[in-house]
C-alpha positions as CSV (number, residue, x, y, z in Angstrom):
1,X,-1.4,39.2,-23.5
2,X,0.5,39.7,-20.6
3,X,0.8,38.6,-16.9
4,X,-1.0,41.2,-14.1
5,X,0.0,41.4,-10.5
6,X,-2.4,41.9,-8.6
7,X,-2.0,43.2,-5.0
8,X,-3.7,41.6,-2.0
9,X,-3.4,40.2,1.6
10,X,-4.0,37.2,3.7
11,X,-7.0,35.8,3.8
12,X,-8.2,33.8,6.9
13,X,-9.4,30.4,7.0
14,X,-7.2,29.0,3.9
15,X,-6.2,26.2,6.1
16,X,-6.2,22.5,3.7
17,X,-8.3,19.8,5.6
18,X,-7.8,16.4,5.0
19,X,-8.7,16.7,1.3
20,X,-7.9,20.2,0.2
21,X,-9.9,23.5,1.2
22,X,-13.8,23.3,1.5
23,X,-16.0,26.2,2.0
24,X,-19.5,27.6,1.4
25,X,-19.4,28.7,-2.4
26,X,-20.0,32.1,-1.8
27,X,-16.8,32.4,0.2
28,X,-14.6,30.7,-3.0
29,X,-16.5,33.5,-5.0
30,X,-15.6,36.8,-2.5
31,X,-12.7,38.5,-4.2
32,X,-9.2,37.3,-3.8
33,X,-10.2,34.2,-2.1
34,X,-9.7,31.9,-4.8
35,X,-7.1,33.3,-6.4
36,X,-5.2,33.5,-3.2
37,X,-5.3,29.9,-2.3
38,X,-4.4,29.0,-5.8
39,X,-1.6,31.3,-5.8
40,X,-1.0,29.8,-2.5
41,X,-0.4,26.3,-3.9
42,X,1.9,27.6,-7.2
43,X,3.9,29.2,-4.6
44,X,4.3,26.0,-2.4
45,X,5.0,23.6,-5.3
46,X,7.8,25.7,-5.9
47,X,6.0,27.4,-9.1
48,X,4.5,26.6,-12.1
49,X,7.0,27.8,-14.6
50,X,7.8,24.8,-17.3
51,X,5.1,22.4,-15.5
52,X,2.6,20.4,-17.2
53,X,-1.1,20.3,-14.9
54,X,-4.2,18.5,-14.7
55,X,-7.7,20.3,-14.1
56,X,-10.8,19.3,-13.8
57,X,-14.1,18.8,-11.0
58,X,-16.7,17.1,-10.1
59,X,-19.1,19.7,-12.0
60,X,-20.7,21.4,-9.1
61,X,-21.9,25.3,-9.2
62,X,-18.8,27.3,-9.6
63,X,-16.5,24.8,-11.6
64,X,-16.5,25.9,-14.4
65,X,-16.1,30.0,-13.5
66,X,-12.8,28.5,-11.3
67,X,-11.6,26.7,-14.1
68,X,-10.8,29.9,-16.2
69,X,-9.6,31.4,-13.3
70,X,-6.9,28.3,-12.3
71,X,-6.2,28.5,-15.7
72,X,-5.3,32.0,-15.9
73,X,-3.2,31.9,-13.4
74,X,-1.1,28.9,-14.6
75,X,-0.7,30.3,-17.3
76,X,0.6,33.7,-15.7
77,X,2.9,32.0,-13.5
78,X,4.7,30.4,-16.4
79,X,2.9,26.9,-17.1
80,X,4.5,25.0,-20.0
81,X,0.4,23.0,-20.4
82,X,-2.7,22.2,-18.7
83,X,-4.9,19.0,-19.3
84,X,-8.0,19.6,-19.3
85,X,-11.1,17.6,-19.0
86,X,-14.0,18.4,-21.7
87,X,-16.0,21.2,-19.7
88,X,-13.6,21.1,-17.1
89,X,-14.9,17.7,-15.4
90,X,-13.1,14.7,-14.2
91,X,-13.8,12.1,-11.7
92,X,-10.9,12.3,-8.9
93,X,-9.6,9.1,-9.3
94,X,-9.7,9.7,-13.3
95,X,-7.6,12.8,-12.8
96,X,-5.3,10.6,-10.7
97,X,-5.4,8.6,-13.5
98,X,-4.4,11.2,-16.1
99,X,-1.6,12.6,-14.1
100,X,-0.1,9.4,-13.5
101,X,-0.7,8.6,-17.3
102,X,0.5,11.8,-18.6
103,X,3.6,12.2,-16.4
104,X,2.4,15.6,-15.1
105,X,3.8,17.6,-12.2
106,X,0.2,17.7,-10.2
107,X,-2.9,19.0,-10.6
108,X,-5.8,20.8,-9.0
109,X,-9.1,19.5,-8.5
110,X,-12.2,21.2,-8.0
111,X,-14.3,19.5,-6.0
112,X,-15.9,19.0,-2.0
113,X,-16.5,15.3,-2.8
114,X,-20.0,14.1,-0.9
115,X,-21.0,17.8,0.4
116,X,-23.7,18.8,-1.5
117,X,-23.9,21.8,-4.4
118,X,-25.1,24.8,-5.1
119,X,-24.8,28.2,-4.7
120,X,-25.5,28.4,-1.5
121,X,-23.8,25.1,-0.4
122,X,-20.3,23.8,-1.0
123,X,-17.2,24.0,-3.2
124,X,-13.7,22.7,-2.8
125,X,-10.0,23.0,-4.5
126,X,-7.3,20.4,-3.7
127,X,-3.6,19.8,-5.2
128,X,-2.6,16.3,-6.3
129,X,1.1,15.2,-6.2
130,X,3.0,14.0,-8.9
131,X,1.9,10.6,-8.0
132,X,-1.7,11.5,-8.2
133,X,-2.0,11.7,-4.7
134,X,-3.4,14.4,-2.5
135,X,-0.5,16.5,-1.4
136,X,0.9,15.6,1.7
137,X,1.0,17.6,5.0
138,X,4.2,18.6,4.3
139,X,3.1,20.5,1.1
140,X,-0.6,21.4,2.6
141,X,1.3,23.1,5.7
142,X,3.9,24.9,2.9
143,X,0.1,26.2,1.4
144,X,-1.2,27.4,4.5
145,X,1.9,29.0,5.1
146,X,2.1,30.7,2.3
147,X,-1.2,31.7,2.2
148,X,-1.1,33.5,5.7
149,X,1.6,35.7,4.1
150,X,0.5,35.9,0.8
151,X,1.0,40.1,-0.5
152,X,0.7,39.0,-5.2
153,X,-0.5,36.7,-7.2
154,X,-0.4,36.6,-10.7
155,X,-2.9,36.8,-13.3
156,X,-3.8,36.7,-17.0
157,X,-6.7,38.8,-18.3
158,X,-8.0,37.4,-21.1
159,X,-11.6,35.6,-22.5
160,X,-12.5,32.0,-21.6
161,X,-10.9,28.5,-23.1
162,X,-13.6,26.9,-24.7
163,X,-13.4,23.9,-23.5
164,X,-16.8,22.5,-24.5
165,X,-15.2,19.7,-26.4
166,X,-11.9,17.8,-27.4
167,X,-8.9,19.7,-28.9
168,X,-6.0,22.2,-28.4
169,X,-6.0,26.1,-27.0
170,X,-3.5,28.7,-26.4
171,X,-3.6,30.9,-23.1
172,X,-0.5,32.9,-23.6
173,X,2.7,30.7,-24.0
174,X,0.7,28.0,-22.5
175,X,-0.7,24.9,-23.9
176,X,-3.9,23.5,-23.3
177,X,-5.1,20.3,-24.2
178,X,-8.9,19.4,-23.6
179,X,-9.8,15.5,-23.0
180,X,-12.6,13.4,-22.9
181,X,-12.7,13.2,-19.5
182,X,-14.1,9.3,-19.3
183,X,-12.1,7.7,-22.0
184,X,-8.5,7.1,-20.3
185,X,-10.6,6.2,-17.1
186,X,-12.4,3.7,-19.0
187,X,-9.7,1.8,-20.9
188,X,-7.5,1.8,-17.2
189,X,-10.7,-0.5,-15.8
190,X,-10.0,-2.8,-18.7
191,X,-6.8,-3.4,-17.8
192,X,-7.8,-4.5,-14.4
193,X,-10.7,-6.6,-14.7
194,X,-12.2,-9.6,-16.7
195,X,-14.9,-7.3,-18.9
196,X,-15.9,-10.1,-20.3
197,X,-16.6,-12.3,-17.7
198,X,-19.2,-9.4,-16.7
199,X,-20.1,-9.4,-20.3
200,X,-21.0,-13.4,-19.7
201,X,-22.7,-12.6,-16.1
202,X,-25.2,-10.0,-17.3
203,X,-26.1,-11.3,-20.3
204,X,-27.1,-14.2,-18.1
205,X,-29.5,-11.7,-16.8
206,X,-27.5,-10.4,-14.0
207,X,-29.5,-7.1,-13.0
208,X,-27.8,-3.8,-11.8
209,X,-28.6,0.0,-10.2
210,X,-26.1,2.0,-10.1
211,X,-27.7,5.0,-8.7
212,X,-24.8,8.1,-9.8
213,X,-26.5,10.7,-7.9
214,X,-26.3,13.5,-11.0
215,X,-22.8,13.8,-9.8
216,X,-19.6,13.3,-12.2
217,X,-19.8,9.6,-12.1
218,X,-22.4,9.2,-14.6
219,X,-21.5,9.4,-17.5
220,X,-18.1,7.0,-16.6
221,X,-20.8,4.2,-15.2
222,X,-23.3,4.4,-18.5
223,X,-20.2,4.3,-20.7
224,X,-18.3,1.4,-18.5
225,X,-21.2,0.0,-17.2
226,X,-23.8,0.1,-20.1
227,X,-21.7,0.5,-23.1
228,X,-18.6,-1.5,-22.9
229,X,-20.4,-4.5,-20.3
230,X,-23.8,-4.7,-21.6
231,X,-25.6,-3.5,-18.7
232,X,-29.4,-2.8,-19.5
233,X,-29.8,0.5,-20.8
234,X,-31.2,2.8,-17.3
235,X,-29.2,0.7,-14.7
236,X,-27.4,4.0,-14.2
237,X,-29.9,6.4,-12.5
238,X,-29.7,9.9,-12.0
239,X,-26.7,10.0,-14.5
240,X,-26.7,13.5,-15.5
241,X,-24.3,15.6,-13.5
242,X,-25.9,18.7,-12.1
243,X,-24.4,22.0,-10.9
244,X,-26.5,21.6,-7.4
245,X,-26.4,17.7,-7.8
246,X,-30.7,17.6,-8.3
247,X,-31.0,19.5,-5.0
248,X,-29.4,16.3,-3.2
249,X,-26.7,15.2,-1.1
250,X,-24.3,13.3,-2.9
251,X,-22.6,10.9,-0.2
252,X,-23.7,7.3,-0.7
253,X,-25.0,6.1,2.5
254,X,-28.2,4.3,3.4
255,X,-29.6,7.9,4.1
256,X,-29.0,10.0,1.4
257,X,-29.1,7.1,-1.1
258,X,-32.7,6.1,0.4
259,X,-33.8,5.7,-2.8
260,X,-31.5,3.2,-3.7
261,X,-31.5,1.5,-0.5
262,X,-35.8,1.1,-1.1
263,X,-35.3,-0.6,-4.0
264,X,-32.8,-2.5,-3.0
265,X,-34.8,-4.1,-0.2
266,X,-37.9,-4.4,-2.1
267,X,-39.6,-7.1,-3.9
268,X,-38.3,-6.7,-7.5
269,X,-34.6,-6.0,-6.1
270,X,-32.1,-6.5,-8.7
271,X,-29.1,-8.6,-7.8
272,X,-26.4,-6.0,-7.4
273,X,-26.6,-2.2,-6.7
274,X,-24.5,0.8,-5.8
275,X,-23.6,4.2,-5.7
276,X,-20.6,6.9,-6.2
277,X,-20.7,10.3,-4.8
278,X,-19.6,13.9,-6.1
279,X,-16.5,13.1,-6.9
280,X,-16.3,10.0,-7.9
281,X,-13.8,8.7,-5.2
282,X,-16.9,6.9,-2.9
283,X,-19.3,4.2,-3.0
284,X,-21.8,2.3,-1.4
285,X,-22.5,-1.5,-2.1
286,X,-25.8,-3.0,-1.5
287,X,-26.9,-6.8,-2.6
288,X,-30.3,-7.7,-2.7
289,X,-31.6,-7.3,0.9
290,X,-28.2,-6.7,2.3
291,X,-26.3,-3.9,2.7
292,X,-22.2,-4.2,3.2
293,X,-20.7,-1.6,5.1
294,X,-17.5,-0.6,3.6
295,X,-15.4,-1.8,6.3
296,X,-17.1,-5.4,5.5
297,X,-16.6,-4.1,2.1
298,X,-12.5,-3.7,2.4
299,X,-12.6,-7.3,3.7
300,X,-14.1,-9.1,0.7
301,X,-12.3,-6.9,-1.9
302,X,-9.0,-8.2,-0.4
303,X,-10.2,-12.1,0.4
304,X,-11.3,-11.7,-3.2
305,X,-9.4,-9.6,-5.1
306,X,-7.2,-12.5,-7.0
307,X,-10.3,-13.3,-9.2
308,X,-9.8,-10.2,-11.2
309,X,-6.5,-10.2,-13.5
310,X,-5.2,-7.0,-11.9
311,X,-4.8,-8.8,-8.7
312,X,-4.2,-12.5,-9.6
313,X,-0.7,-12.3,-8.5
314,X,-1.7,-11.5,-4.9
315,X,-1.9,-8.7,-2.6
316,X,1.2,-7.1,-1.1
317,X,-0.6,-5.6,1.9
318,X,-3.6,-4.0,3.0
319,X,-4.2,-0.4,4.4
320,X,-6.7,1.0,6.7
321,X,-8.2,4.3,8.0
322,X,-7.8,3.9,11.8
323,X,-11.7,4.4,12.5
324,X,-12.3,1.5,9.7
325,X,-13.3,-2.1,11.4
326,X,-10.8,-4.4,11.8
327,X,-12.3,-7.0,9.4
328,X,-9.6,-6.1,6.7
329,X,-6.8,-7.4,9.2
330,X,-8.3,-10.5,9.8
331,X,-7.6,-10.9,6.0
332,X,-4.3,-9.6,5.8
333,X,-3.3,-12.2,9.0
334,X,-4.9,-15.3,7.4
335,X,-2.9,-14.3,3.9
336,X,0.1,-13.8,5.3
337,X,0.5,-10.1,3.9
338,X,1.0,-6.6,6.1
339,X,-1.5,-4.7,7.4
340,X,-1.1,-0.9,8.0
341,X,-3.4,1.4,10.4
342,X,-3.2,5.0,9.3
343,X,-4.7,8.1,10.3
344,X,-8.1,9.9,8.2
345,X,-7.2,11.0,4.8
346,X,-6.4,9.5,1.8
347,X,-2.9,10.8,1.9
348,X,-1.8,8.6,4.7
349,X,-1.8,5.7,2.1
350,X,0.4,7.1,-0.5
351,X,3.7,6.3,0.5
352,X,2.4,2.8,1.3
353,X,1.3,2.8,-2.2
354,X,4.7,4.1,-3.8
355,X,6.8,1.7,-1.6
356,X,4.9,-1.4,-3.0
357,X,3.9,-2.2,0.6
358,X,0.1,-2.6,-0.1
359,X,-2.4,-3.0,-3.0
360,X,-5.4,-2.3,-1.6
361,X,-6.3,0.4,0.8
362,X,-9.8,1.5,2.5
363,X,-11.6,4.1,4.9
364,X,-15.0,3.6,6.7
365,X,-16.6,6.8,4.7
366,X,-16.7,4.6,2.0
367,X,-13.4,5.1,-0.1
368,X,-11.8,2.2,-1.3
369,X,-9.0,1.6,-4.1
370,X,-5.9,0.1,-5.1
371,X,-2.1,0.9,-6.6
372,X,-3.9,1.6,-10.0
373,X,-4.2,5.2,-9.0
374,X,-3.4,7.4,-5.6
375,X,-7.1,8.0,-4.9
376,X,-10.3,5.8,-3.6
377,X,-12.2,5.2,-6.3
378,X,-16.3,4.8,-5.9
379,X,-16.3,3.1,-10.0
380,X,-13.5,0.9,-9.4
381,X,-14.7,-0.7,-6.2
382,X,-17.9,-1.5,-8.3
383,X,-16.0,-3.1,-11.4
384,X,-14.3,-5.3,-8.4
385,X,-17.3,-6.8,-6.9
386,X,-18.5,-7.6,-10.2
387,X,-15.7,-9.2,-11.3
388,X,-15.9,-11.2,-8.0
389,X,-19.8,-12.4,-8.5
390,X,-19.2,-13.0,-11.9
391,X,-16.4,-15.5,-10.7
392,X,-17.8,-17.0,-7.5
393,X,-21.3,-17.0,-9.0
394,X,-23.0,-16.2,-5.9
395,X,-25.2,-13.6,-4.8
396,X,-23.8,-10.6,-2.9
397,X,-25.4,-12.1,0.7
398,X,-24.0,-15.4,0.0
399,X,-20.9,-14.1,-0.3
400,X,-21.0,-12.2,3.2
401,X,-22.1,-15.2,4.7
402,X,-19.2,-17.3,3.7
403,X,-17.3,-14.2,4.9
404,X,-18.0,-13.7,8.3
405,X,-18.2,-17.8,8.9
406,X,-14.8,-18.1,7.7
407,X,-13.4,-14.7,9.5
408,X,-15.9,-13.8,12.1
409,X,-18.0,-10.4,12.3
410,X,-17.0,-7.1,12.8
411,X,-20.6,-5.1,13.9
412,X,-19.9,-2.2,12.8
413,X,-21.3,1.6,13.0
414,X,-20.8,5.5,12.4
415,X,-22.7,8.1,14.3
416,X,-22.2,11.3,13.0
417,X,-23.6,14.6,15.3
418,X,-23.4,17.1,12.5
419,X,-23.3,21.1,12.7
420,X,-22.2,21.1,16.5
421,X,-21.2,24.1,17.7
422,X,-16.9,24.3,17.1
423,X,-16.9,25.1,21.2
424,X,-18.7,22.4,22.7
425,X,-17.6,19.6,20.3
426,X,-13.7,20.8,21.2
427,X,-14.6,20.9,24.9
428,X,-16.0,17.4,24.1
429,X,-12.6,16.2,22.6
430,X,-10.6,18.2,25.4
431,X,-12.2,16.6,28.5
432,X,-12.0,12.5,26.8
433,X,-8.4,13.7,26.5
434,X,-7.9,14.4,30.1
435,X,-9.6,10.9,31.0
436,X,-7.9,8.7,28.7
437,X,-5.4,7.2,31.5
438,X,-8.1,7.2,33.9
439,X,-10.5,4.9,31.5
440,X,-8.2,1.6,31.6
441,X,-10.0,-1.1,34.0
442,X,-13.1,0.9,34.4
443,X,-16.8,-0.7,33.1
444,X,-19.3,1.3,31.1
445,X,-22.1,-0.8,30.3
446,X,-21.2,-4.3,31.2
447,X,-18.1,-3.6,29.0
448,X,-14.1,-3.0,30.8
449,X,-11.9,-0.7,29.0
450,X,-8.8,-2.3,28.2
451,X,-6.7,0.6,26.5
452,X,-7.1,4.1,25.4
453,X,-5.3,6.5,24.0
454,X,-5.4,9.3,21.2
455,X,-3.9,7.6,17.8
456,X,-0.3,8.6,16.9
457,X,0.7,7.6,13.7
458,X,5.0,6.9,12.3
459,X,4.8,6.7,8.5
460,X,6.9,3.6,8.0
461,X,8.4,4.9,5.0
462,X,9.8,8.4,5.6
463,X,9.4,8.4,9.1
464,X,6.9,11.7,9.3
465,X,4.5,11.7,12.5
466,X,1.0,12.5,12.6
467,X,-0.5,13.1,16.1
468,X,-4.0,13.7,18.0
469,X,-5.5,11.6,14.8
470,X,-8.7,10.3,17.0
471,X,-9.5,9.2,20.8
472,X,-9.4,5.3,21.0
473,X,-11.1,3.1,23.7
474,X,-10.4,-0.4,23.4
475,X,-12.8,-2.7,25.7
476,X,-11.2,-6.5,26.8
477,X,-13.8,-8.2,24.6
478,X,-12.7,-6.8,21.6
479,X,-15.8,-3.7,21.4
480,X,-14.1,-0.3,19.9
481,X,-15.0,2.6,20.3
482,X,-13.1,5.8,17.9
483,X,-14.2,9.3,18.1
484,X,-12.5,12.4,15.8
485,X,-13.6,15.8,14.4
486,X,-14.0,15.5,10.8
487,X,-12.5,18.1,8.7
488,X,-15.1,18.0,6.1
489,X,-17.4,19.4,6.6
490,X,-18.2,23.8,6.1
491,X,-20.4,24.3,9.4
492,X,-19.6,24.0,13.1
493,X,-18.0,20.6,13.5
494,X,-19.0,17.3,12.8
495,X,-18.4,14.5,15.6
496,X,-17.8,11.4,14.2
497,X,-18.4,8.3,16.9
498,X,-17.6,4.5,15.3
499,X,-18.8,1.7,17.4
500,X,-17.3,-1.6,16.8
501,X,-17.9,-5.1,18.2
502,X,-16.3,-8.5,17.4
503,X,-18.2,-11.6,16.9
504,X,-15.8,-14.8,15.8
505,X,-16.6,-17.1,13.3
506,X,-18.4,-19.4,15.7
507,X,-20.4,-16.2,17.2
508,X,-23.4,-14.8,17.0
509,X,-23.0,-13.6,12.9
510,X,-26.7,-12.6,12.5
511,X,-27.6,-10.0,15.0
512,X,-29.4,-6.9,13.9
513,X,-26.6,-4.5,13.8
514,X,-27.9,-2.1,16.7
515,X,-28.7,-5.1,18.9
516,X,-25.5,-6.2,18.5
517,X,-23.4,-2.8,19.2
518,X,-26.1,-1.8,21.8
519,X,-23.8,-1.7,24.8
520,X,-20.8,0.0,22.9
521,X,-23.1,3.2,21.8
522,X,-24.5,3.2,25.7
523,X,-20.9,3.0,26.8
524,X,-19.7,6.1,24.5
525,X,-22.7,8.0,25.9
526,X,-21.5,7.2,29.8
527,X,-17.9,8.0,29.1
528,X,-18.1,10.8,26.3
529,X,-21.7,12.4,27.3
530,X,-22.2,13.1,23.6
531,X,-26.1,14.5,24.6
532,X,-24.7,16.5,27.1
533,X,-21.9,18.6,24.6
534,X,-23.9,18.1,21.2
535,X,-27.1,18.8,22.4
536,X,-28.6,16.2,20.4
537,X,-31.0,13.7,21.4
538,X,-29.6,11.1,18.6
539,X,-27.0,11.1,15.6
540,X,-27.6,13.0,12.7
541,X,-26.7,10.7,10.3
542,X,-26.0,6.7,10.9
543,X,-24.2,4.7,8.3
């Protein structure tokens, strides 16, 4: 068995977004393309020869044809071992996990997180770091670099691993080891939170709905959630992960979690309820009659986050996403601790996290996590609020009350205009450019703009810059308004508009959300003319 080279040439459009590569799945299937990018990556990380890896996905249509491939090829390119999860699945932030755990040099994961699946939809491949981090711009520029040159890459012919189940394989020289794919996951989350203090709250008929949207977080939340805290058997829904993810769209937001979010606000609601999404790395939390946006969500986590035995000793600091309300600064001042404003993309929090200078970190598309690993983690976020109703004993909207009168209210919103054409939503983001130094001491709306600018960001620990990371208009009564691109998405552009507005604790802490960020979305349409470029009447999707 023996390494082929195989000739071939740059491919176009192999450019890492904020979390690795995402394309149509048909594209990943055209010949070379996947082999390139992965070839791409070896070369950029300086090789593979003598590394150990981590592989595994989040299950969708084509994961399990790449993983032979990406195994293959580490083993061509010299690869001392690759861990494997069982069938080639793992959760993100349980392959972060693993290669933390395991000491391993990286490790690629196959996944486009909350896009949806299927042949004819969406697949994705990113690298992890050492730390079990998404790689850093400075190694995602080295790929793109690479792959715009690329002329080899390297190759084993040979039949599939079976990696139906636990155990050992050769592939050449190389080693690889298949792993239940929940289990080191599972025993992590015991580490960090009182199990049995959950044990005590449902078995004093605490009800859940965990709603895993047949995407890779099942089958950690049945044996977590069910199994090991006595959950009733079937508070995990739609548990079985699916190649297309049961024709849905697995991002857990009140739109495409509707389902969830209807039973949630019915009659028979049960106390607590939640959702992941492809990956594994997002969530939604949703009390009974309440839903908590996960900027409110950051908040609570870090005011609360000493009730679990991970955290007793205290936070170190707190980390946002830029376009994420303010709320979690509010807690950070009151503690004491730092608070850091970084760019999209979990990345930006990884040297934060290796430095010790935060615990927790947070983004408004629902990511949130901790130092435990060096991605958001949907499950984990979960096991936290738990572990904080089971010690407060009070119901999720009780809990946000006490919030918000003891910090004040951040209204908070994201309008998303998906699929806009790539020319009219940069012509968009080109002409707010041009008037951000007019805007200052203007009124849109009844509201005066105070600052703008387009968000620069200095890492504070290696010094790296990251610029044009999203337009900022800052009113004088504390409204926000943030607007970026997303790189997520596989057609045209997505515009992402998030409306903030600041009520203190002896405000108005009640208003319907739209009432209350009314003049804020009428003052992004007079200053942005989002109808005008998008051609849309009204967001695509609001969260």
């Amino acid at each position: 068995m023996t390494a082929t080279t195989v000739k071939t040439s740059p491919i176009e459009g192999q450019k890492p977004g904020t979390s690795g590569l995402r394309k149509k799945t048909k594209v990943f299937m055209e010949p070379h393309f996947l082999e390139n990018f992965v070839q791409s990556i070896i070369d950029a990380i300086g090789g593979a020869t003598g590394k150990t890896l981590i592989l595994g996905g989040d299950g969708r249509y084509f994961n399990d044809r790449a993983a032979q491939v990406i195994l293959r090829m580490c083993a061509a390119n010299g690869a001392k071992k690759v861990i494997v999860g069982t069938n080639a699945l793992l959760s993100t932030p349980a392959a972060s996990n693993l290669i933390r755990k395991r000491d391993a040099d990286g490790g690629f994961i196959m996944s486009a997180s909350h896009n949806p699946g299927g042949e004819f939809e969406d697949f994705g491949l990113k690298f992890n770091g050492a730390n079990g981090g998404p790689a850093p711009e400075s190694v995602t520029d080295k790929i793109y670099n690479r792959s715009r040159e690329i002329t080899e890459y390297r190759i084993i012919e040979t039949q599939d691993a079976d990696l139906s189940k636990p155990g050992a394989a050769k592939m050449g020289d190389m080693e690889i080891e298949i792993v239940n794919p929940v289990t080191d996951y599972a025993d992590l989350m015991e580490t960090l939170f009182d199990f049995g203090a959950i044990r005590d709250l449902f078995a004093a008929g605490f009800s859940i709905r965990f709603d895993a949207m047949h995407a890779i977080t099942g089958p950690y939340a049945r044996e977590i959630l069910e199994r090991r805290l006595g959950a009733k058997p079937g508070s995990v829904v739609n548990g079985q992960p699916l190649p297309d993810f049961g024709r849905g769209h697995p991002d857990p937001n009140p739109v495409w979690a509707k389902d969830l979010m209807d039973v949630m606000m019915g009659p028979d609601a049960p106390d607590f309820g939640a959702a992941s999404d492809g990956d594994g790395d997002r969530n939604m939390i949703v009390g009974r009659s309440i839903y908590v946006t996960p900027s409110d969500s950051l908040a609570v986590l870090a005011a609360n986050a000493h009730h679990a035995p991970g955290y007793a000793a205290g936070l170190s600091g707190v980390a946002r996403s830029m376009p994420t309300s303010r709320a979690a600064d509010l807690v950070a001042d009151k503690a004491g601790i730092g608070s850091y404003e970084t760019p999209t993309g979990w990345k930006f929090f990884g040297n934060l996290l290796d430095a010790g200078r935060v615990t927790l970190c947070g983004e408004e598309s629902a990511g949130t996590g901790s130092d435990h690993v060096r991605e958001k983690d949907g499950l984990w976020a979960v096991l936290l609020w738990l572990n904080i109703l089971a010690a407060r004993r009070q119901s999720v909207a009780e809990i946000m009350a006490a919030h918000w009168a003891e910090y004040g209210r951040n209204y908070y919103s994201r309008h998303d205009y998906e699929a806009v054409p790539k020319d009219r939503a940069n012509d968009l983001v080109t002409r707010m450019r041009g008037l951000l130094n007019e805007l200052p001491g203007k009124e849109f709306a009844g509201l005066t703009v105070g600052a703008a600018d387009d968000f620069a960001y200095t890492d504070p620990v290696d010094g790296s810059v990251s610029e044009r990371q999203g337009l900022r208009i800052a009113f004088t009564d504390g409204s926000r308004i943030v607007m970026r691109l997303s790189g997520t998405g596989t057609e045209g552009a997505t515009l992402r508009v998030y409306l903030e507005r600041y009520q203190p604790a002896n405000g108005e802490l009640n208003l319907p959300v739209e009432d209350a960020l009314a003049p804020v979305i009428q003052a992004a349409e007079e200053i942005a003319k989002i109808r005008e470029y998008t051609g849309k009447d009204a967001p695509d999707v609001t969260t």
